[in-house]
DOVEX-661884 format. One record per residue (C-alpha): residue in three letters; x, y, z. Coordinates in pm, 1 decimal. Example, Ala and Ser with C-alpha at 12.3 -4.5 7.8 and 13.67 -1.06 7.14 Angstrom:
<site bado="Ala" u="1230.0" v="-450.0" w="780.0"/>
<site bado="Ser" u="1367.0" v="-106.0" w="714.0"/>
This chain:
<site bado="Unk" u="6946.7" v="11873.3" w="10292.6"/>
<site bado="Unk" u="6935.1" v="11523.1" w="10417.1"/>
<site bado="Unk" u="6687.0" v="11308.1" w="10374.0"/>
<site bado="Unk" u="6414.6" v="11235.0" w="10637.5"/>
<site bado="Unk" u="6390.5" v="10830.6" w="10752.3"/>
<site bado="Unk" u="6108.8" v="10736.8" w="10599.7"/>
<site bado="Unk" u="5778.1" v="10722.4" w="10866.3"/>
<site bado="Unk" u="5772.5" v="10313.8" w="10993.0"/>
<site bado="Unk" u="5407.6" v="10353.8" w="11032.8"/>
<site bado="Unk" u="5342.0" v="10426.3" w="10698.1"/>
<site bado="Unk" u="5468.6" v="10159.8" w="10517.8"/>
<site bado="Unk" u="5532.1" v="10231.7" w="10138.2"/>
<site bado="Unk" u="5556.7" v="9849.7" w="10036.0"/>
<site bado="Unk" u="5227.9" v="9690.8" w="10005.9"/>
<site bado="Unk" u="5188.0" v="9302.2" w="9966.3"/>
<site bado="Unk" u="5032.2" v="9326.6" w="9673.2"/>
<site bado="Unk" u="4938.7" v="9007.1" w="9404.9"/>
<site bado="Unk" u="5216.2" v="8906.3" w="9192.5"/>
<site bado="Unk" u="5501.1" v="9057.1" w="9394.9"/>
<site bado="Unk" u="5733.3" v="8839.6" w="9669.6"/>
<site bado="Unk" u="5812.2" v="8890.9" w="9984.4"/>
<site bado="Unk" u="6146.9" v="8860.6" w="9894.8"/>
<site bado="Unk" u="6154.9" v="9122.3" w="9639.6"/>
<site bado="Unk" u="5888.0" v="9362.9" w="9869.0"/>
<site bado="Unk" u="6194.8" v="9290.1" w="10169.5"/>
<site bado="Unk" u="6482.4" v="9349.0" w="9946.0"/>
<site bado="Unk" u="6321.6" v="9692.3" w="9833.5"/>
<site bado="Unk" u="6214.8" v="9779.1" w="10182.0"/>
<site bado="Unk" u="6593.0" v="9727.4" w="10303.5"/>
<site bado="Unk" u="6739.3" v="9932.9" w="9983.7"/>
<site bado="Unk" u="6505.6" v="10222.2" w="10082.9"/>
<site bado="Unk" u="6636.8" v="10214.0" w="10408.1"/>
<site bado="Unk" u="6978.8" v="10184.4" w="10366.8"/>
<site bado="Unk" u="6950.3" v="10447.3" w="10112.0"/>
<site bado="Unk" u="6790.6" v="10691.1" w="10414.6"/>
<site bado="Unk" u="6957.2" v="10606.7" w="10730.2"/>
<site bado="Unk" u="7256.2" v="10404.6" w="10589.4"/>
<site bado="Unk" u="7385.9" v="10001.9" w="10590.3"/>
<site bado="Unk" u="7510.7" v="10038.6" w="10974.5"/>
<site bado="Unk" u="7181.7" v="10204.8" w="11114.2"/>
<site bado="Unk" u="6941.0" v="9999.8" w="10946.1"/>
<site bado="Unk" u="6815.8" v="9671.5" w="11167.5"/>
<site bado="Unk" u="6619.0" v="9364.1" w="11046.5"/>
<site bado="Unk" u="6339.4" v="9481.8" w="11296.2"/>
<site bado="Unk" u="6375.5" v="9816.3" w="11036.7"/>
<site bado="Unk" u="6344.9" v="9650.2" w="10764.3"/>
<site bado="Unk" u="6058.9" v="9380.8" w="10892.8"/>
<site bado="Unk" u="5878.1" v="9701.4" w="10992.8"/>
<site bado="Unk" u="5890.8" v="9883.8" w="10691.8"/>
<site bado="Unk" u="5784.8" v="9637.1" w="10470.7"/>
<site bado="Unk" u="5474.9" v="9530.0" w="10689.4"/>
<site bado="Unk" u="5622.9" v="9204.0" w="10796.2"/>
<site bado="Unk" u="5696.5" v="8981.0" w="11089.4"/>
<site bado="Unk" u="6077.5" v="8916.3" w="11238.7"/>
<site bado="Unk" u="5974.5" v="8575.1" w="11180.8"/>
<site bado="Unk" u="5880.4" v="8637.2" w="10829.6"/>
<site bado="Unk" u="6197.9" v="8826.2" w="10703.0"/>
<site bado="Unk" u="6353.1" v="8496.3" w="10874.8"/>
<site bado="Unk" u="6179.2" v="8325.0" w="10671.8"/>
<site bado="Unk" u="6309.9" v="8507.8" w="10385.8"/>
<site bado="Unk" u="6690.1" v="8629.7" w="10439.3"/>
<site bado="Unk" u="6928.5" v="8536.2" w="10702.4"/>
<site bado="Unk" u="7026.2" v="8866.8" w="10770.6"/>
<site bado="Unk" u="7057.1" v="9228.4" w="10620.8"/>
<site bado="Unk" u="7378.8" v="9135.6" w="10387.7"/>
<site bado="Unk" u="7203.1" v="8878.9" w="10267.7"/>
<site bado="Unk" u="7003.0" v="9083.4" w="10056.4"/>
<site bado="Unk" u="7301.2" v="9326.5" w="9957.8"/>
<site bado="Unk" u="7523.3" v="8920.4" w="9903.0"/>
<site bado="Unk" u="7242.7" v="8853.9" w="9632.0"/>
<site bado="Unk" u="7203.2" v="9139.2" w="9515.4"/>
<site bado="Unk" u="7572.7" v="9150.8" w="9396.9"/>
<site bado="Unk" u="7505.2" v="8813.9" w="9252.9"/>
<site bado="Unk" u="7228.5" v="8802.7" w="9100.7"/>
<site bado="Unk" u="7239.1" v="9195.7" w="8947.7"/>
<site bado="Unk" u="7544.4" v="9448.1" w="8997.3"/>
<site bado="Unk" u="7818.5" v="9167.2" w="8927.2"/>
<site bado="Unk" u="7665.8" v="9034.1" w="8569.1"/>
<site bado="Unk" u="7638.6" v="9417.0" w="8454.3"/>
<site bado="Unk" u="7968.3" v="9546.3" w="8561.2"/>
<site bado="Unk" u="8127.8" v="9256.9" w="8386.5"/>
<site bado="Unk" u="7935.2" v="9270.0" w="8092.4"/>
<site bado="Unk" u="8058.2" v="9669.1" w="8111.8"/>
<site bado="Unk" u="8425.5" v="9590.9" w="8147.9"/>
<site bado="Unk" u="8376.4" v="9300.3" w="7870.1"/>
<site bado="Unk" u="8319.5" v="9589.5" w="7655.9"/>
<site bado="Unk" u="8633.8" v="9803.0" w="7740.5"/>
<site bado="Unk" u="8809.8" v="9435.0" w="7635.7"/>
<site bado="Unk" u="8621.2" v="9451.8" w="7308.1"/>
<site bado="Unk" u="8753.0" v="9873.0" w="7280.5"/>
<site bado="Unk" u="9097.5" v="9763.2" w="7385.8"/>
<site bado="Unk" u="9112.4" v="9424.5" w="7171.7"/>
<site bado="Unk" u="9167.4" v="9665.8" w="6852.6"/>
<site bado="Unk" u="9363.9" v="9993.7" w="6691.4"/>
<site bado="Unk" u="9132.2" v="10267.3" w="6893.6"/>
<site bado="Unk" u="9132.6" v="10650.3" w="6958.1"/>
<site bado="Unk" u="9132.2" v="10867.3" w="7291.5"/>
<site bado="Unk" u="8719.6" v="10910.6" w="7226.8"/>
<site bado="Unk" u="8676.4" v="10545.0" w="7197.0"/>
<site bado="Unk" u="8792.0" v="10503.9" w="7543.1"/>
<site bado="Unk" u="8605.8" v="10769.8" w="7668.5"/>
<site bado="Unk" u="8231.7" v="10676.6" w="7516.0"/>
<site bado="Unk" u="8375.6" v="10343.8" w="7727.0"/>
<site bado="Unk" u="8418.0" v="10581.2" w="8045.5"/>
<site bado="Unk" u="8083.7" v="10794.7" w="7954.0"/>
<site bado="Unk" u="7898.5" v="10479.2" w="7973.2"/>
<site bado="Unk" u="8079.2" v="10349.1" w="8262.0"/>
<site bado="Unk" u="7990.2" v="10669.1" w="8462.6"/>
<site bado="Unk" u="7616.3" v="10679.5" w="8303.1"/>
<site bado="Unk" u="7578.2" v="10292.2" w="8471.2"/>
<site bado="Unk" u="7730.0" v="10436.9" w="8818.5"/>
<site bado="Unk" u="7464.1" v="10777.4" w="8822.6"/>
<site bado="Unk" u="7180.1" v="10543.0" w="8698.5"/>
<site bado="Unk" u="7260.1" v="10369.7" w="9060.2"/>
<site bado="Unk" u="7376.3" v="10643.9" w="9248.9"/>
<site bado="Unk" u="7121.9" v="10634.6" w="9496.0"/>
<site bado="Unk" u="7254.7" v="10324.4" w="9611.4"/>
<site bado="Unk" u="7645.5" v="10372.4" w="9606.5"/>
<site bado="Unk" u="7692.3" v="10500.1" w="9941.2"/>
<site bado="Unk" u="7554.2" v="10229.8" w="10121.8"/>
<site bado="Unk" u="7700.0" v="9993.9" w="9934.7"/>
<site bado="Unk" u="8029.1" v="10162.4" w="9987.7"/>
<site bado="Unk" u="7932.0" v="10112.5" w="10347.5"/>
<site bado="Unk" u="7830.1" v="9775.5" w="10379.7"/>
<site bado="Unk" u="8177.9" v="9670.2" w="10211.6"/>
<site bado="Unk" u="8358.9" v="9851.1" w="10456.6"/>
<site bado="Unk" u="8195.7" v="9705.0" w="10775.7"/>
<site bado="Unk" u="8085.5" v="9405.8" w="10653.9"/>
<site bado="Unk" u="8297.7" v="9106.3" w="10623.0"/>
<site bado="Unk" u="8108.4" v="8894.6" w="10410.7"/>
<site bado="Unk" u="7995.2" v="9214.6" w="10171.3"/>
<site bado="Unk" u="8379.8" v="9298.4" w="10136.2"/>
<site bado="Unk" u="8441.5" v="8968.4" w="10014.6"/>
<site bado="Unk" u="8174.8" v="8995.1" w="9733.9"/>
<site bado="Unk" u="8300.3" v="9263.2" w="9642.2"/>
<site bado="Unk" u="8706.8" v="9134.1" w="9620.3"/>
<site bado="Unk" u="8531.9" v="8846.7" w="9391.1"/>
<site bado="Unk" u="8375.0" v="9134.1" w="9172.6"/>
<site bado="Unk" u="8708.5" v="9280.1" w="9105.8"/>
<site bado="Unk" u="8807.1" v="8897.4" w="9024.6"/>
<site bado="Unk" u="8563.7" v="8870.4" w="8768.7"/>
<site bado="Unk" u="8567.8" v="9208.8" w="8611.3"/>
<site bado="Unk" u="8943.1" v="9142.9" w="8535.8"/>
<site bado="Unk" u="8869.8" v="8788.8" w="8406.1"/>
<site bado="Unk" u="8661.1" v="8963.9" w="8192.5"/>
<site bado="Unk" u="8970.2" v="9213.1" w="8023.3"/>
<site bado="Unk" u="9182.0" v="8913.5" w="7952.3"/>
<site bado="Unk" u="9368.1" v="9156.6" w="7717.7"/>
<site bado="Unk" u="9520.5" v="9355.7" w="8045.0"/>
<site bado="Unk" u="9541.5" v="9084.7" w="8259.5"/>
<site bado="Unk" u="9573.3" v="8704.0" w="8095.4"/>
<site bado="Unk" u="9964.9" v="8613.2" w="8118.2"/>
<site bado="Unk" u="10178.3" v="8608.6" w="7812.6"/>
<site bado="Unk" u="10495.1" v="8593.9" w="7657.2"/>
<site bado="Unk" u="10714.9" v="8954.2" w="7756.7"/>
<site bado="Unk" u="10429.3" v="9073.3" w="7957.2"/>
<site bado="Unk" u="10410.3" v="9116.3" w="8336.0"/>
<site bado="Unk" u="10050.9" v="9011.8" w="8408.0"/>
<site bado="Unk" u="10048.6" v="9051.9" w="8783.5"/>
<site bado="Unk" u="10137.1" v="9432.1" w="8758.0"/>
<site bado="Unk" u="9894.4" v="9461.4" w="8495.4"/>
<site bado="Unk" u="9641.9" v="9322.2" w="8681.9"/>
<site bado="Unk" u="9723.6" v="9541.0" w="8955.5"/>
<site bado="Unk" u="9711.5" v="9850.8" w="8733.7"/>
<site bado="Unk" u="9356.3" v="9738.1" w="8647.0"/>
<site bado="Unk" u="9196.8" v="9699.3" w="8990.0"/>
<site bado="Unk" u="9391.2" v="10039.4" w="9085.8"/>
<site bado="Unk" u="9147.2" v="10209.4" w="8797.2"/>
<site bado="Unk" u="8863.8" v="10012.4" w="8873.7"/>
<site bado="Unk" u="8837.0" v="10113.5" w="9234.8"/>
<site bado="Unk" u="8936.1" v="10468.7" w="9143.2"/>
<site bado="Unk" u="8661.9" v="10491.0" w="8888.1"/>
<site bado="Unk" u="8378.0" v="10337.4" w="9163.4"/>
<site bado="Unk" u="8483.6" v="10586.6" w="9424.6"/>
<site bado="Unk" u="8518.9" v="10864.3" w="9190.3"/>
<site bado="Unk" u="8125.1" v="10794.4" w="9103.0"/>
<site bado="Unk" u="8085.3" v="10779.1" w="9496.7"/>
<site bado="Unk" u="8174.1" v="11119.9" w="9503.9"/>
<site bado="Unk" u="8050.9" v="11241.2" w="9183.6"/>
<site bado="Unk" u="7707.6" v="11104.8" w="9260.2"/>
<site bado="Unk" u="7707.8" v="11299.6" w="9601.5"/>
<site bado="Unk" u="7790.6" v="11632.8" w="9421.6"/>
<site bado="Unk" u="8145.0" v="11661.4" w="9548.6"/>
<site bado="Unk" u="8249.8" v="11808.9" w="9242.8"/>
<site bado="Unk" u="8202.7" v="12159.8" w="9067.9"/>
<site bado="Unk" u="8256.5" v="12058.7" w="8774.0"/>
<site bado="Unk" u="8050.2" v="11938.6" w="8459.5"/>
<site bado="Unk" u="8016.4" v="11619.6" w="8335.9"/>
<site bado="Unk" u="8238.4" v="11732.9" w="8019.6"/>
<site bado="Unk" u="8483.9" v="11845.8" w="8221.9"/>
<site bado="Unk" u="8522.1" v="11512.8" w="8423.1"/>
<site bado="Unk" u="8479.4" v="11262.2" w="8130.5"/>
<site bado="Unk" u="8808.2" v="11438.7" w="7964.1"/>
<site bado="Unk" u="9018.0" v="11375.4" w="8313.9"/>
<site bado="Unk" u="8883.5" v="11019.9" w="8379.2"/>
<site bado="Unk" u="9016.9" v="10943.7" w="8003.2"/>
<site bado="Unk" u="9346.5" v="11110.8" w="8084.7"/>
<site bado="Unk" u="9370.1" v="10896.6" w="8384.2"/>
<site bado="Unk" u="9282.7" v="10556.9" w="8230.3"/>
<site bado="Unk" u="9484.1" v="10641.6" w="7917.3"/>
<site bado="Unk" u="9827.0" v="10639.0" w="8139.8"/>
<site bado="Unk" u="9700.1" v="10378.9" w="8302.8"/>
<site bado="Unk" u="9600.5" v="10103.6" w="8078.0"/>
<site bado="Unk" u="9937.6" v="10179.7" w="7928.2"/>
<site bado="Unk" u="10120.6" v="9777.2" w="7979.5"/>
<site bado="Unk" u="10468.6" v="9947.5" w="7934.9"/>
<site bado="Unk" u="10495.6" v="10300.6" w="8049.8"/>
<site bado="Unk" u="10700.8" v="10494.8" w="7832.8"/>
<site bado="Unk" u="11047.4" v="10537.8" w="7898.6"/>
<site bado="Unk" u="11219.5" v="10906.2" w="7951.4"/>
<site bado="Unk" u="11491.1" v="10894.7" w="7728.4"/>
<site bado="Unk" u="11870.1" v="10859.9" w="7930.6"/>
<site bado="Unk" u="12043.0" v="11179.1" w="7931.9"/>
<site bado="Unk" u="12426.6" v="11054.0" w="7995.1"/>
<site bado="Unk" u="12605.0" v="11343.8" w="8249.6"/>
<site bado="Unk" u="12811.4" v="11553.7" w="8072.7"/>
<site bado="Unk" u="13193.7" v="11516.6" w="8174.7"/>
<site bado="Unk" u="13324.1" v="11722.7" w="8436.9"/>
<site bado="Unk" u="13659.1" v="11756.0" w="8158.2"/>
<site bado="Unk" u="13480.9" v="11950.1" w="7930.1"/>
């Protein structure tokens, strides 16, 4: 059952001591967005629900993707990388099928800890311009930060392989869209040991090669 927007003349953000406007407005806007979506949600929302002024969120933000822009700065792009630093750190030496998949367990256990706030920020990307370019310098950094895919070298093709990256990386993130929404009836088991299968063919550099079968002669 969908949830109910929350009641504008009950605010649940209080100004109370020790806590900024800033971070009382950017929680205000993140339960909204969460409710009625990125689209819906106004600054006069927003300046309501958190028990301010027009003037004051002015004072504050420029406008609602402000608050999702520094929010991708300042907290979802330094913990993604730092996440896909470790798959370079997995990949880097000799490792197994499970070592890749604790990788994806925790890569799907950050996405669920968030999940509440993956469909708007799905959204904003979509219809906002300056959101969708955060997001195009996300998948920038996170494949700075597997220079074992996707720094050039000698025999190695690092354009497609960078390619092949950002395919799985935007796979995985709407997969956890989904996932996160209860689109699947499946367990958690169950999806780890297809999201390995998926990112074990794809992380592959050089896909193996099927063996030429020559025709046989039509003389013999």
């Amino acid at each position: 059952m969908p949830e109910s927007p929350p009641s504008s003349s009950r605010p649940r953000f209080k100004k109370v001591e020790r806590v900024s406007t800033r971070r009382l407005l950017r929680d205000a806007a993140f339960e909204l967005f969460a409710v009625q979506g990125y689209l819906r949600t106004t600054v006069d929302d927003i300046a309501r629900y958190g028990g301010v002024s027009r003037a004051t969120f002015y004072l504050h933000y420029s406008g609602k993707s402000q608050i999702v822009h520094e929010f991708y700065e300042g907290e979802w792009m330094p913990r993604v990388q730092a996440l896909y630093g470790d798959l370079n750190k997995v990949l880097a030496a000799p490792y197994t099928p499970q070592d890749l998949r604790s990788w994806i367990d925790g890569a799907v256990r950050f996405h669920e800890e968030r999940g509440r706030w993956l469909p708007f920020l799905e959204e904003a990307g979509l219809v906002d311009p300056e959101i969708r370019q955060v997001r195009m310098e996300l998948m920038r950094r996170c494949a700075e930060a597997v220079p074992i895919l996707t720094h050039p070298r000698e025999g190695f093709d690092a354009e497609a392989a960078r390619f092949r990256f950002e395919i799985l990386m935007i796979q995985l993130h709407r997969f956890a869209v989904y996932w996160v929404s209860g689109h699947w009836n499946l367990t958690r088991d169950q999806i780890l040991g297809v999201l390995t299968d998926v990112w074990a063919q794809g992380l592959a550099v050089h896909p193996p090669q099927r063996p030429v079968v020559e025709p046989k002669s039509r003389l013999q």
